[in-house]
C-alpha positions in Angstrom: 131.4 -32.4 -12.2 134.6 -34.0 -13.3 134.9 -31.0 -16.1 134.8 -28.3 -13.6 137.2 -29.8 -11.1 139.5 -30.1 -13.3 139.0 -26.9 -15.4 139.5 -25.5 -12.2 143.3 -27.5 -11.9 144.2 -26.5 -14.9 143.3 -22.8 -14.7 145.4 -23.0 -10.9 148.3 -24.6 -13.3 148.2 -21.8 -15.9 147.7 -19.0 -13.2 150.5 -20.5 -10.7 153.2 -20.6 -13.6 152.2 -17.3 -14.6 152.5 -16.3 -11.5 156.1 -17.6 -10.8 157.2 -16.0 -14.3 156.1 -12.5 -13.7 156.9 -12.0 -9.6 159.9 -14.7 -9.4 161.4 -15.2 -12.9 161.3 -11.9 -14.9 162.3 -9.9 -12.0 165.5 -11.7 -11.4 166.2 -11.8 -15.3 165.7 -8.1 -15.2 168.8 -8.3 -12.5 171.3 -9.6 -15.4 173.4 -7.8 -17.6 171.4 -7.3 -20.9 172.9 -10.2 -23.0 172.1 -12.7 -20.1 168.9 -11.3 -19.8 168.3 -11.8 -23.3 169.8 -15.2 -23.6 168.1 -16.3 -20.0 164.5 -15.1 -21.8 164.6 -16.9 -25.2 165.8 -20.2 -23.0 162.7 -19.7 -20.8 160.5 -18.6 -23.6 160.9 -21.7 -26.1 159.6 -23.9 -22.8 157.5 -21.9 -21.4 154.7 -21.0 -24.7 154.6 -25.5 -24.8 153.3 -25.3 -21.6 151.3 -21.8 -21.1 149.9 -22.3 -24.9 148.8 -25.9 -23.7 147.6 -25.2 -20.5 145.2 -21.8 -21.5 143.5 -24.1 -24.8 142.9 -26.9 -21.8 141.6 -24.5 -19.7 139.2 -23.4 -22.1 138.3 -26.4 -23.2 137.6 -28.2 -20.0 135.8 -25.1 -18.4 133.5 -25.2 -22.3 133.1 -28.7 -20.8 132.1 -28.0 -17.7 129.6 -25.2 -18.4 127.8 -27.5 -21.0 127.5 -29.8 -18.1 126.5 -28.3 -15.4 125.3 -24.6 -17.5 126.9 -22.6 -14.6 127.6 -19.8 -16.2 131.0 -19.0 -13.9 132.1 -21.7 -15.9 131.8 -20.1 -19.3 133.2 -16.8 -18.3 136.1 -18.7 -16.7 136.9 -20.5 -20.1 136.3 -17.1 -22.3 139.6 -16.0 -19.7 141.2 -18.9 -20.3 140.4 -18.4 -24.2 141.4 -14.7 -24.1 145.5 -15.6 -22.8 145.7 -16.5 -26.6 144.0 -13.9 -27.9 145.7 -11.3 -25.6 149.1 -13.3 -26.8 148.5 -13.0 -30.1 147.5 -9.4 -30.5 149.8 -7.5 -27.3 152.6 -10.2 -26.5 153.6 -11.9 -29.6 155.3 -8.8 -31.9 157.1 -8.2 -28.3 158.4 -12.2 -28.6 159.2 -11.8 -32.2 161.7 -8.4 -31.6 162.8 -10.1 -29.1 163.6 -13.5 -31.0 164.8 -11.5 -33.6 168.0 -9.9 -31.9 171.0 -12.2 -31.8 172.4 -12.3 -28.5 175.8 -9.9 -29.2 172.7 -7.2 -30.5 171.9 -7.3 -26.8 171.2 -4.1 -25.2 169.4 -0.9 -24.6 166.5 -2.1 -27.5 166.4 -5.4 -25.8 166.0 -4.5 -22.3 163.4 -2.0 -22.9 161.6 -5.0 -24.5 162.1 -7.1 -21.7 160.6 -4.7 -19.2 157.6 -4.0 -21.5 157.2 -7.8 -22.1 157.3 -8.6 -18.7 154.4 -5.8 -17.3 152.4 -7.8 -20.6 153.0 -11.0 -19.1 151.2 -9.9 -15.1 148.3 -9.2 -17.3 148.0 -12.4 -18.5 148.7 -13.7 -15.3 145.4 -11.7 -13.9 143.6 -13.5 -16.8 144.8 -17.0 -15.6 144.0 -15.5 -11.6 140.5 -14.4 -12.7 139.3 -17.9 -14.5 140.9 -19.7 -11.6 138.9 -17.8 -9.0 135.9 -18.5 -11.1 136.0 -22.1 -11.7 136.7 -22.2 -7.9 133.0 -19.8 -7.1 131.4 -22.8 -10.0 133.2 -25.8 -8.2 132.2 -24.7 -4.5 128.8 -23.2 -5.2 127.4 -26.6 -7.0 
């Protein structure tokens, strides 16, 4: 049972601090001239894939761990939602991250901020995906 409680932390981890970036974070970035914004999001970025990127191959991981133990199959679907934030990364955030990584900071503007909004309506789905496994490992946890 240990796997699935803390599956379960780490998916409430990933999902809180996804949270926090896309209804608390991004929207005040959006509020800054487009340079700052810029500057603000590649500051926030370099820290924030460590811990994201960590916390989503955990999540998966421990919730593989906790299905295999207990074969509740919330569990598995949980961790395939974990798994898919680096999927979904890879293939619908990350070419966002690299035009964005690639303008220098007095390139800031109109291409920039446009990126910026479209990154940050990406990042609440990822969010949703780090809501969903959270809720699930929660039904596994409180149903055994």
């Amino acid at each position: 049972m240990i796997f699935g409680i803390l599956a379960l932390v780490t998916a409430s981890l990933f999902a809180g601090a996804a949270f926090y970036v896309s209804f608390a974070e991004h929207p005040a970035r959006s509020e800054l001239d487009d340079r700052a914004q810029l500057q603000q999001w590649k500051l926030s970025y370099r820290r924030g894939a460590v811990m994201q990127g960590t916390l989503a191959a955990l999540g998966f991981v421990l919730g593989m761990a906790a299905w295999w133990q207990t074969r509740d199959e919330l569990y598995i679907v949980g961790a395939i939602l974990m798994g898919a934030n680096w999927a979904y990364t890879a293939l619908m955030i990350l070419p966002v991250n690299s035009e964005l990584k690639a303008i220098n900071l007095d390139g800031a503007g109109e291409d920039s901020h446009t990126l910026l909004r479209r990154w940050g309506k990406l990042h609440v789905k990822r969010t949703m995906l780090g809501i969903g496994a959270t809720l699930l490992f929660m039904w596994a946890f409180l149903s055994s």
